[in-house]
N, C-alpha and C positions, 0 to 999 in steps of 0.2 A: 542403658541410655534413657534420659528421661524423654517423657510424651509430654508434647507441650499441646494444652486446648484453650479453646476461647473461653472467657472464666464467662462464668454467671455471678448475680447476684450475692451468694452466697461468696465469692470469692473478695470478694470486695475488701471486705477487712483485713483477713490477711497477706490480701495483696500489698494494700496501703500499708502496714506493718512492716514488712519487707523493704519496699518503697523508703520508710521514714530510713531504717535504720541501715537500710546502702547508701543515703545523701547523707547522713548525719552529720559526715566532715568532709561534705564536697564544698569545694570552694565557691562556687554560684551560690549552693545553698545557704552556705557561712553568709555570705552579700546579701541575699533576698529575703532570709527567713528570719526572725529577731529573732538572740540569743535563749533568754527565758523562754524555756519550756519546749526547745526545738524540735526534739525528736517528735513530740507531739502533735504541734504547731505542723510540720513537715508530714506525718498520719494524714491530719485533717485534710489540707493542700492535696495531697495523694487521691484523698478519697474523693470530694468534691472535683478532683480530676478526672480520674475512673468515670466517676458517674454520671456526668455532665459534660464530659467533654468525648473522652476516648469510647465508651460503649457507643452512644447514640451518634458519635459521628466517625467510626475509627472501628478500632478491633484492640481487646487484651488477651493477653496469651500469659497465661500461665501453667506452672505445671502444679500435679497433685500435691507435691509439700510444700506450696506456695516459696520456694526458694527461688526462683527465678520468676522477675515479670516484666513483661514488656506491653508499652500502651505507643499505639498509632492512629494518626488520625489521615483522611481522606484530604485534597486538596479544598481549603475554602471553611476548614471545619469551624475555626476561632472564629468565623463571621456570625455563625449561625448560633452562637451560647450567647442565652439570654443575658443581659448587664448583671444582674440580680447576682448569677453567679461568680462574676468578675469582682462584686462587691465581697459577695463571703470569701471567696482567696485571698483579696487581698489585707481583709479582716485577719485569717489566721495567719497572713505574714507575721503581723505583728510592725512594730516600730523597729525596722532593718538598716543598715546602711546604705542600704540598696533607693531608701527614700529622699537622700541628699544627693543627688548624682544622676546623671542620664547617660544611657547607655542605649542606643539604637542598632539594632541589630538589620542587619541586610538578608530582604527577600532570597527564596531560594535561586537558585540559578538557575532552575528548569521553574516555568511555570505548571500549577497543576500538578504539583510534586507532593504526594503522603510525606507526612513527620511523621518521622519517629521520635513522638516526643519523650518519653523516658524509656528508661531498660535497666535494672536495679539486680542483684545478688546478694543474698540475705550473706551479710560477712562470714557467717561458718560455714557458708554453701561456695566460697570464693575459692575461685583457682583453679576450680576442676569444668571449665573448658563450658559451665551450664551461659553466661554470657553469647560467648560467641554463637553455638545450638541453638538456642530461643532468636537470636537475631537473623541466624540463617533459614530456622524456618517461618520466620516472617517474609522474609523477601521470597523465599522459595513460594508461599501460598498466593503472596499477591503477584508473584511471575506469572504461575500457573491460570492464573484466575483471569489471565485477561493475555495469555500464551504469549507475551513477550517480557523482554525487563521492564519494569513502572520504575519512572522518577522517586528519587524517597532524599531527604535532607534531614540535616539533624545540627544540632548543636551541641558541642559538651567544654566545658572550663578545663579537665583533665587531659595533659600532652600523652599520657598510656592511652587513654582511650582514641587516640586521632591514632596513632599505629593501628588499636584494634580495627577500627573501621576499616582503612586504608586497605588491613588482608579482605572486608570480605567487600570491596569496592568499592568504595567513598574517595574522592578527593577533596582535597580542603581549597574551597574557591577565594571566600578573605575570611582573614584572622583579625578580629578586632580587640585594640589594644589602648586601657586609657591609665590613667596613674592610678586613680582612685577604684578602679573594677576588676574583677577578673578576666584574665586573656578568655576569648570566646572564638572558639575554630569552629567557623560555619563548614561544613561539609554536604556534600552531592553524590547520589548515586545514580549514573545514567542509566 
């Protein structure tokens, strides 16, 4: 079974590597990320994620063959990331279709609720149960860490992924749906 730890520095890269090539044909990412040069473009995003957003406000967890990784953030964390780096993401967007279109997405349902903003499986690491593991023992540390269940929400464009949740306790509170976007099931763990 694998060990999952808080990555350092050093994980960074091939975390984001990971990262790029689990989203590469998500359908959010299809919407947000421009075409040319995605998998890349998706790295970059990754990394400036990691490192400015989920280390300094949040936790990543990954394990030693960076196959599996998950980034969370604490309640209020998007408040406190300088503009600066809102500007370079949304630079390595690139020109998306995501920039013709508004798509507002609704606050969690608990306030003061951790996101779990990503959780990725390198595709030839897929299927063998590292997903689910790495998200149990997130919610497991931050149960532990404060001896009850902590709020956590999430968002994903994938209908497989609203099942996974749902086993390990998320309900889906609204699903937002426009012509032009991908369906978006905001989910809740109390």
């Amino acid at each position: 079974m694998d060990e999952f730890r808080i990555a350092t520095a050093a994980d960074i890269p091939p975390a984001a590597a990971t990262l790029s090539k689990a989203f590469e044909n998500y359908s959010w990412t299809n919407w947000t990320v421009a075409a040319d040069n995605r998998v890349d473009r998706i790295r970059q995003i990754q990394e400036l994620c990691l490192i400015h957003i989920a280390i300094p406000f949040g936790v990543v967890l990954v394990n030693d063959a960076h196959t599996a990784v998950l980034a969370a953030t604490k309640p209020g964390a998007t408040e406190k990331v300088e503009h600066q780096v809102w500007g370079r993401i949304s630079t390595a967007m690139g020109n998306s279709p995501s920039q013709n279109s508004h798509l507002e997405l609704p606050d969690p349902e608990i306030e003061n609720s951790w996101s779990l903003a990503t959780i990725g499986v390198r595709p030839d690491a897929q299927g063998q149960g590292l997903g689910t593991r790495i998200i149990k023992h997130f919610l497991r540390t931050i149960d532990e860490a404060s001896s009850s269940p902590v709020p956590v929400h999430l968002e994903t464009s994938d209908p497989l992924n609203v099942k996974l949740y749902e086993r390990l306790g998320f309900h889906v509170y609204v699903t937002t749906r426009c012509s032009d976007t991908p369906t978006v099931w905001s989910m809740q763990r109390r």
